[in-house]
Backbone bond lengths (Angstrom), bond angles and torsions (degrees), N, CA, C in turn:
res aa  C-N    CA-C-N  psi(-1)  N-CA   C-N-CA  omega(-1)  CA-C   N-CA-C  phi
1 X - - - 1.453 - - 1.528 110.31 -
2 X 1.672 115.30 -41.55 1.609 99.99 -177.34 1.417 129.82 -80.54
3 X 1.808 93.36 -11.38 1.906 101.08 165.83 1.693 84.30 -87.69
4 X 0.600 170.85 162.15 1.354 169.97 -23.23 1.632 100.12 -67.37
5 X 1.077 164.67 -7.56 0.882 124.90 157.75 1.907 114.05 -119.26
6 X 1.277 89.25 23.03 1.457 110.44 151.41 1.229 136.72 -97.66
7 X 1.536 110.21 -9.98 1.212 102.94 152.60 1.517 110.50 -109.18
8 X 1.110 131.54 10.15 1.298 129.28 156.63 1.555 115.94 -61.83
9 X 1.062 117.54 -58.41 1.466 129.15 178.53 1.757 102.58 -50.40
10 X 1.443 119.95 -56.31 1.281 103.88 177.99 1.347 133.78 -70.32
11 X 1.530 97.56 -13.21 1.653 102.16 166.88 1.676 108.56 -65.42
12 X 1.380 98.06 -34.47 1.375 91.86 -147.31 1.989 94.67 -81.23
13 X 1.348 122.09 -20.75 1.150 130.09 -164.03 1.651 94.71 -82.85
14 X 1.875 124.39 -39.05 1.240 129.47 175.35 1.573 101.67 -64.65
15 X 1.441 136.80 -50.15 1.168 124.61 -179.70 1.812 118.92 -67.95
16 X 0.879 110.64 -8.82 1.859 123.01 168.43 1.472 96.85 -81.75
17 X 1.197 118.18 -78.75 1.481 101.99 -170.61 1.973 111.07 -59.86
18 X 1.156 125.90 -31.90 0.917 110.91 157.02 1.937 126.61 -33.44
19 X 1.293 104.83 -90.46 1.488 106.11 159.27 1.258 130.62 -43.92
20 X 1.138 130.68 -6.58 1.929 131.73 142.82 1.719 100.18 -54.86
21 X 1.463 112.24 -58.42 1.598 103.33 -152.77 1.713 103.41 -81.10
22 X 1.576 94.72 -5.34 1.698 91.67 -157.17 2.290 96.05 -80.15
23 X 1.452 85.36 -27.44 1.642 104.76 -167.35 2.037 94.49 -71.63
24 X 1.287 87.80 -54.59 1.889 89.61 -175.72 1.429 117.27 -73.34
25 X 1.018 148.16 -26.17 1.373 156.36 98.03 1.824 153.77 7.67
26 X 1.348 88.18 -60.21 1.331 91.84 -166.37 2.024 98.53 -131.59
27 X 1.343 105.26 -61.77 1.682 88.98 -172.50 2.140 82.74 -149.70
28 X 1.294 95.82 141.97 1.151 97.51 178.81 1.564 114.74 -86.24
29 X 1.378 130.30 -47.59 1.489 128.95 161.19 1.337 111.96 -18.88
30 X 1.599 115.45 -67.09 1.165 127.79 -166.58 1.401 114.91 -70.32
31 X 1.357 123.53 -41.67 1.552 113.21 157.63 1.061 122.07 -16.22
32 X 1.954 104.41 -68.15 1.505 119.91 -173.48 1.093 128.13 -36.78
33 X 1.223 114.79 -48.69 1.458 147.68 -140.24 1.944 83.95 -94.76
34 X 1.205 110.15 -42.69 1.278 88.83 -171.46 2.091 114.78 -92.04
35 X 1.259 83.87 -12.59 1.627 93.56 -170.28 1.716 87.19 -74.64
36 X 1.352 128.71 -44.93 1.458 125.03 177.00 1.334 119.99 -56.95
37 X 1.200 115.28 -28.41 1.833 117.25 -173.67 1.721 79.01 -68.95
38 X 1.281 113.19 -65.81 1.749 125.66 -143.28 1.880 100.90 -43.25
39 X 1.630 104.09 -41.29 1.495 109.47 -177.77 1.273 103.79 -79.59
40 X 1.426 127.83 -41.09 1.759 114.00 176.68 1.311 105.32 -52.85
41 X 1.219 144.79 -43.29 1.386 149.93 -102.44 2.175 86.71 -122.84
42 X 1.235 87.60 -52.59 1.559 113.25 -179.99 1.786 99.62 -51.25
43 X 1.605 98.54 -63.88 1.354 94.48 173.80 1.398 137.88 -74.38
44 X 1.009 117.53 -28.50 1.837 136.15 -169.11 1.681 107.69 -83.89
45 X 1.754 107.21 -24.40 1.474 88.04 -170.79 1.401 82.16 -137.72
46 X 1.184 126.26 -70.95 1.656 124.49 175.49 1.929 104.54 8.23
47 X 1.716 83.25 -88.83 1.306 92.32 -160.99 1.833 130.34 -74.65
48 X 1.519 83.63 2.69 1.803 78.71 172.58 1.060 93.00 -94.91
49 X 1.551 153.96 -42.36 1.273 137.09 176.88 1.571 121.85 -40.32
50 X 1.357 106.72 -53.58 1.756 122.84 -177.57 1.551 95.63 -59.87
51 X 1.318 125.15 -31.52 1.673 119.07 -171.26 1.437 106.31 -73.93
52 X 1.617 116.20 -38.44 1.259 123.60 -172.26 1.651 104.45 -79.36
53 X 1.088 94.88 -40.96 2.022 91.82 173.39 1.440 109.30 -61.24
54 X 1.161 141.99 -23.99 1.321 142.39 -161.15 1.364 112.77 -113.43
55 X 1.279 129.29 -17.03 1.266 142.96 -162.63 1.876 104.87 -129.40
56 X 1.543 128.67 13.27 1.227 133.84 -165.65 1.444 96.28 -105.36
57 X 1.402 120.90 105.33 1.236 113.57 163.11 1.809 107.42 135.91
58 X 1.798 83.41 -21.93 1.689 70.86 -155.87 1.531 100.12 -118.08
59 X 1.649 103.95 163.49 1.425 108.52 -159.50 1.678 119.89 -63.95
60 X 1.049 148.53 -175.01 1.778 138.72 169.29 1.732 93.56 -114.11
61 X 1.115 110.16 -35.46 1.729 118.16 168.35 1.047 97.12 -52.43
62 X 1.114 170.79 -95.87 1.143 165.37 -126.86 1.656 137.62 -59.30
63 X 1.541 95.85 -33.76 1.286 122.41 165.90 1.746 124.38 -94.75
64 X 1.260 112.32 9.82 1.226 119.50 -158.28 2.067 109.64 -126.94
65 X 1.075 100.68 140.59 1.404 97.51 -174.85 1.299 112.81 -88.45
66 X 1.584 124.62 103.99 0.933 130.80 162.63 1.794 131.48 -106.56
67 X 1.458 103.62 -169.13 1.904 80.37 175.68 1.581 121.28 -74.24
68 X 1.410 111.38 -28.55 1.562 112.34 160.67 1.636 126.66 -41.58
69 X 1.476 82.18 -64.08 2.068 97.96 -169.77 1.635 76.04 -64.24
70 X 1.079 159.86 -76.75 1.487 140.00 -144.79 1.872 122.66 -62.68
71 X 1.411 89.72 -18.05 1.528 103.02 170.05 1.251 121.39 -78.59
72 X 1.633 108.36 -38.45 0.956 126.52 166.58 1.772 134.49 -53.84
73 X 1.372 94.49 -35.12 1.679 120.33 -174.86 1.857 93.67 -80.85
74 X 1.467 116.66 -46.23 1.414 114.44 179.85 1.236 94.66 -69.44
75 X 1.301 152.36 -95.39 1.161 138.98 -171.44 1.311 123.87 19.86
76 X 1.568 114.39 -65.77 1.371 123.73 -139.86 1.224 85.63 -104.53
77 X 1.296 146.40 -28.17 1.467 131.40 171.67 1.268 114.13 -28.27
């Protein structure tokens, strides 16, 4: 999964700069069109995958202030 979404990111960073040169260059519509897929694409699938790779395993209790974790935080003072 983390070589996979390492080369996702560079596709997706090669198809951005792609569509910069393709827009300044060659046809401006079509730039657009592709610099917009690259950010939907970036956002819609990119990053829920990277959230689920990073967030698989581990508790939501853990990160969260409750009366424990605050007992816990006095504690260690």
């Amino acid at each position: 999964m983390k070589r996979f979404l390492k080369l996702f990111f560079l596709a997706l960073i090669s198809t951005l700069i792609y569509g910069i040169y393709y827009k300044t260059e060659v046809n401006f519509a079509a730039g657009e069109r592709i610099i917009g897929f690259t950010v939907l694409c970036g956002a819609f699938v990119f990053m829920p995958l990277f959230l689920y790779h990073r967030w698989n395993g581990k508790q939501l209790k853990d990160y969260t202030l409750s009366e424990e974790n605050l007992k816990k935080m006095r504690e260690e003072k």
